[in-house]
C-alpha distance (Angstrom), angle and dihedral (degrees) to the residues before:
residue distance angle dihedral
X1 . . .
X2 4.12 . .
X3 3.85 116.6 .
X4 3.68 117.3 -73.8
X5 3.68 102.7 -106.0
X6 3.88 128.6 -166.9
X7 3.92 141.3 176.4
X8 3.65 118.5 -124.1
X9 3.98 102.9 -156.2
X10 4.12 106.1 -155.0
X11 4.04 102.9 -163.1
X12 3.69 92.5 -175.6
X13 3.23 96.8 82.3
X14 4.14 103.0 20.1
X15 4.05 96.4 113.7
X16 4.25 91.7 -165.5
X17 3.74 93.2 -106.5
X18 4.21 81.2 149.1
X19 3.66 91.9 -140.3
X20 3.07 97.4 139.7
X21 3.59 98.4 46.7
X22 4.16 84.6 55.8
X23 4.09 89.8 51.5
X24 3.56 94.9 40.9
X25 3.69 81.3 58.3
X26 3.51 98.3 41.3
X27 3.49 103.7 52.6
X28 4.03 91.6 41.3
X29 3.60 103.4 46.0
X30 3.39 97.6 -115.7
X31 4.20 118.3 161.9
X32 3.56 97.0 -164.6
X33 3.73 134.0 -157.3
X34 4.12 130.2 -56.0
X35 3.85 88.1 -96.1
X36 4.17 105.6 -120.1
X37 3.66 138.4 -144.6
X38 4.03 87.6 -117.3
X39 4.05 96.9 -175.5
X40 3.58 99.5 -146.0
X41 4.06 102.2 68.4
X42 4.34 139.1 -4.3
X43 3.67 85.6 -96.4
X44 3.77 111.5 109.0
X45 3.79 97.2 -179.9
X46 3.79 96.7 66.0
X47 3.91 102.3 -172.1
X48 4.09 142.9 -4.7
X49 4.05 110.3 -79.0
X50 3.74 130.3 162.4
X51 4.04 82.6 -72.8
X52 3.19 98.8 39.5
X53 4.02 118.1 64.3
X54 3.49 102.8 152.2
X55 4.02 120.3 41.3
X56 3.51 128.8 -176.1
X57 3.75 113.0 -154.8
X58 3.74 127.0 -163.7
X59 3.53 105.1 -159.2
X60 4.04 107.8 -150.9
X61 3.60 94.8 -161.1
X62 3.70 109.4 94.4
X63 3.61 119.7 127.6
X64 3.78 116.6 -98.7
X65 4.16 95.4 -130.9
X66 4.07 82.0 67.6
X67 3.46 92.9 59.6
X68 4.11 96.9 72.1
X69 3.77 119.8 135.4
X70 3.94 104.9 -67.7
X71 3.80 91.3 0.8
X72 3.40 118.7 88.4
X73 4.08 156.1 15.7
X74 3.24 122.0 -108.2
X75 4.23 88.5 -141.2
X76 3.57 136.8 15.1
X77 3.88 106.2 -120.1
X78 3.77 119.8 -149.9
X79 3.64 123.1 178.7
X80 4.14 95.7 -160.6
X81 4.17 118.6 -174.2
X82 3.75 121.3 159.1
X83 3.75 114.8 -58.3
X84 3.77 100.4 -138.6
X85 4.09 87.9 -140.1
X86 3.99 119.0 -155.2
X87 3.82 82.2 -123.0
X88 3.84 106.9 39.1
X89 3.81 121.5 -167.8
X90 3.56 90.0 -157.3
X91 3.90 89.3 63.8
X92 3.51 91.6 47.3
X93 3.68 104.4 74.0
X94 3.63 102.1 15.8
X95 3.79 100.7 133.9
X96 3.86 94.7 -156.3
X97 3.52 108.7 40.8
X98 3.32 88.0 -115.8
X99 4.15 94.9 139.1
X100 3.74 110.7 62.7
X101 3.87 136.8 157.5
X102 3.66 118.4 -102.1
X103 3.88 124.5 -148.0
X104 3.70 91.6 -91.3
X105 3.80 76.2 68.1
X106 4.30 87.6 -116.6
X107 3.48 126.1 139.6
X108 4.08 112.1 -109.3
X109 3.80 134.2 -172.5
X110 3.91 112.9 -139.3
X111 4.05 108.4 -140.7
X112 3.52 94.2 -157.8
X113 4.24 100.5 54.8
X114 3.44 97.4 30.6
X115 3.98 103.6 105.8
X116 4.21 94.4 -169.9
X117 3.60 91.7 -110.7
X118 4.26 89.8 152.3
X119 3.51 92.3 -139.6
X120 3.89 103.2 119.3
X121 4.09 80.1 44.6
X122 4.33 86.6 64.9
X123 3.75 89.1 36.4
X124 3.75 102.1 52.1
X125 4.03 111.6 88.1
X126 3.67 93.7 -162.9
X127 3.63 92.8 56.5
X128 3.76 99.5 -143.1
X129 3.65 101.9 132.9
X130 3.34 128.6 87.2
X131 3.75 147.0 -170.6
X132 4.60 119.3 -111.9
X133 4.22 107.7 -145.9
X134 3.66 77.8 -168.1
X135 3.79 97.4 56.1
X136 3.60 103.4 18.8
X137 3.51 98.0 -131.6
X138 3.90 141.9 85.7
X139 3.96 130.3 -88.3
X140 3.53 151.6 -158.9
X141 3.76 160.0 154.7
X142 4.33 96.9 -55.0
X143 4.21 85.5 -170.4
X144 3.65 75.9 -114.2
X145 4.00 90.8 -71.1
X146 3.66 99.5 -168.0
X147 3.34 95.5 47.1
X148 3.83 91.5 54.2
X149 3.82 83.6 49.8
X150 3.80 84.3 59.4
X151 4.11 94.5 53.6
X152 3.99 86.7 -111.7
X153 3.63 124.4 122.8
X154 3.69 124.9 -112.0
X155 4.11 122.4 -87.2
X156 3.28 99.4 -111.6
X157 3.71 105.3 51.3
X158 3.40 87.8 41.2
X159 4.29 98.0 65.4
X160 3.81 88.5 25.7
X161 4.41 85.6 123.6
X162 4.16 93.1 -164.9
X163 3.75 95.6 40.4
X164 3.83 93.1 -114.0
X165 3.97 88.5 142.9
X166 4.03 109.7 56.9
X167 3.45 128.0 -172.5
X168 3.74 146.3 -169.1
X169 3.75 141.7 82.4
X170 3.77 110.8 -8.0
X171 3.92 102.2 -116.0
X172 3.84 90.1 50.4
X173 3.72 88.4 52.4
X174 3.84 89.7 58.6
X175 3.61 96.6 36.9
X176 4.57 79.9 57.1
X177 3.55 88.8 46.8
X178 3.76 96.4 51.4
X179 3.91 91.5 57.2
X180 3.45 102.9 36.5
X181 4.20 81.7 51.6
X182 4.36 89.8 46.4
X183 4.31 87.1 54.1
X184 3.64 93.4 48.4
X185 3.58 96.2 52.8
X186 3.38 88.5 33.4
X187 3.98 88.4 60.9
X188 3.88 85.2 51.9
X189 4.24 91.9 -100.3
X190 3.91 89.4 139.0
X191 3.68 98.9 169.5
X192 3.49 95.5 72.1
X193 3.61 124.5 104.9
X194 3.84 142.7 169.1
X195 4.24 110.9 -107.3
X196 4.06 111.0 -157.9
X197 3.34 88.3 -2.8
X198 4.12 91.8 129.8
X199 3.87 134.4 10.4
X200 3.61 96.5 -73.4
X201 3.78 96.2 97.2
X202 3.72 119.9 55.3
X203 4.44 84.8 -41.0
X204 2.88 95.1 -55.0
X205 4.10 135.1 -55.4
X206 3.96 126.3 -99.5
X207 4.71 80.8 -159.5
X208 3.67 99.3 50.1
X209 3.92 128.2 161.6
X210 3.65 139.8 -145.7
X211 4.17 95.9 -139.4
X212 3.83 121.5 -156.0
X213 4.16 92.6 -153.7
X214 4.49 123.7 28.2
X215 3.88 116.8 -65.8
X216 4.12 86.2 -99.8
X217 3.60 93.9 72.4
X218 3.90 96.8 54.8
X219 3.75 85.6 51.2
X220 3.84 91.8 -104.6
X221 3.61 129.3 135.0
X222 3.77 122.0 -108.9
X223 3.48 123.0 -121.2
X224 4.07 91.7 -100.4
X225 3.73 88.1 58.3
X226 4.17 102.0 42.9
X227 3.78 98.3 101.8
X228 3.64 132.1 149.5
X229 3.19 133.1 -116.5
X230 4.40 123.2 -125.5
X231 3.81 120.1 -20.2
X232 3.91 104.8 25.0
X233 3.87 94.1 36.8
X234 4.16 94.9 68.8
X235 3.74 91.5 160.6
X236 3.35 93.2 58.7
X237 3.74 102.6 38.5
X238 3.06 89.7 41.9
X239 3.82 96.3 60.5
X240 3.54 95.5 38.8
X241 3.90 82.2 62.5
X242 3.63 94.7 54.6
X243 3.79 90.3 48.5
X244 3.69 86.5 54.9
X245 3.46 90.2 47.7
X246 3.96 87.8 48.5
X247 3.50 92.0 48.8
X248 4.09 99.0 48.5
X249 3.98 88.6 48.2
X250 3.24 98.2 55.5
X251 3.51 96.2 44.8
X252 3.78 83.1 60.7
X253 3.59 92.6 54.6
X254 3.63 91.2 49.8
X255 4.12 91.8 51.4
X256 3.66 84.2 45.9
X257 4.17 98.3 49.0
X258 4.01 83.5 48.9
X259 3.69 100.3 51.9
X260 3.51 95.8 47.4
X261 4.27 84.7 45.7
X262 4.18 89.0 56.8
X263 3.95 92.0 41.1
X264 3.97 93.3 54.0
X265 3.87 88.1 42.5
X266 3.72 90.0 51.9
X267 3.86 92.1 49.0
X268 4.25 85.2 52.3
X269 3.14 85.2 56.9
X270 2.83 107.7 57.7
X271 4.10 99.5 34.6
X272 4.34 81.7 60.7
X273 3.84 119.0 95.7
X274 3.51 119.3 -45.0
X275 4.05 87.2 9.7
X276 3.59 121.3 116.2
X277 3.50 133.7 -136.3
């Protein structure tokens, strides 16, 4: 097996040029969307799709006494792809086997056995895949596989002009992110924390981020609420048998109760006037 590999996404200094969202669509085909007035932020792309596998947000929602003469940003930006997590949701209920890890030890969607069922699109909790009419099946961020075949690094790091996307071998990545994290807080930024960075959130992710606010303000969930779905969540599978369970016995009981109502109404019935016992 190749060398785990992994992006570390620094949105301190990503400035929302969106160059990587245009090579990520370059170099993958990808049409895109009608870009839309969306009302709620400059970003016209809104969210990752099946044409969309690299976003950047600009998140509108920082608090005005941050934005002071030289101290403050007027947005958080975040350019988001599909984290590739350790423990992937998507792999979890796929049906087919279609979603697999490669040898770079990413998570990849095969065209040709996917069968478009949408569940790894209801089981993903960073919503960033998304579902072709054209095709009939589901797509994603492929950490441009075949050009990592090829020895060549993916299209978005590769135009990213301030270095905010990183990439390399996985353990290098973290060892980046640990420093650049030590000289922010060092420089008194104490809001900024490491996302993915270790096993706390779905194992681990091979597309982490260093984050300048908490996860919740990127739209990502926090480390209580990354949980999987089925086999590796027994807790929760398990209770949601029980409840099941719960639920079909006392439905029993209910069919039960009512049977035995109707055969004692019969019987009055027939005990009453002109009925016979």
């Amino acid at each position: 097996m190749a060398e785990a590999v992994g992006f570390f996404t620094d949105t301190s200094v990503c400035i929302g040029c969106k160059a990587c969202e245009v090579a990520c669509k370059e170099w993958n085909q990808l049409k895109g969307n009608t870009p839309a007035f969306l009302a709620d932020s400059f970003d016209n792309t809104g969210r990752l799709d099946d044409q969309n596998w690299r976003h950047v947000a600009f998140i509108d929602k920082v608090p005005e006494a941050t934005m002071t003469t030289g101290n403050g940003a007027a947005w958080l930006m975040f350019s988001d792809v599909c984290k590739h997590c350790k423990h992937a949701s998507c792999m979890e209920v796929c049906p087919t086997n279609a979603i697999i890890r490669t040898e770079f030890d990413t998570v990849f969607i095969q065209q040709d056995v996917c069968n478009g069922c949408r569940d790894c699109i209801a089981a993903c909790p960073f919503g960033v895949i998304g579902f072709s009419e054209q095709t009939g099946t589901a797509h994603k961020c492929t950490f441009c596989y075949d050009r990592l075949q090829s020895g060549l690094m993916p299209a978005c790091a590769k135009v990213c002009p301030t270095q905010a996307i990183q990439f390399g071998p996985l353990g290098e990545m973290q060892k980046k992110a640990d420093a650049r994290l030590a000289t922010l807080q060092a420089q008194g930024t104490t809001q900024a924390r490491l996302y993915g960075r270790d096993e706390k959130v779905y194992g681990g992710l091979n597309a982490f981020f260093l984050l300048m606010d908490k996860p919740e303000a990127y739209g990502l969930p926090n480390e209580a609420n990354a949980v999987l779905p089925r086999r590796n969540n027994r807790s929760g599978y398990f209770g949601a048998v029980v409840t099941a369970a719960l639920g079909a016995l006392a439905g029993l009981v209910a069919l039960r109760d009512r049977g035995a109502t109707r055969r004692a109404e019969d019987a009055l019935r027939r005990s009453g006037p002109g009925g016979r016992m």
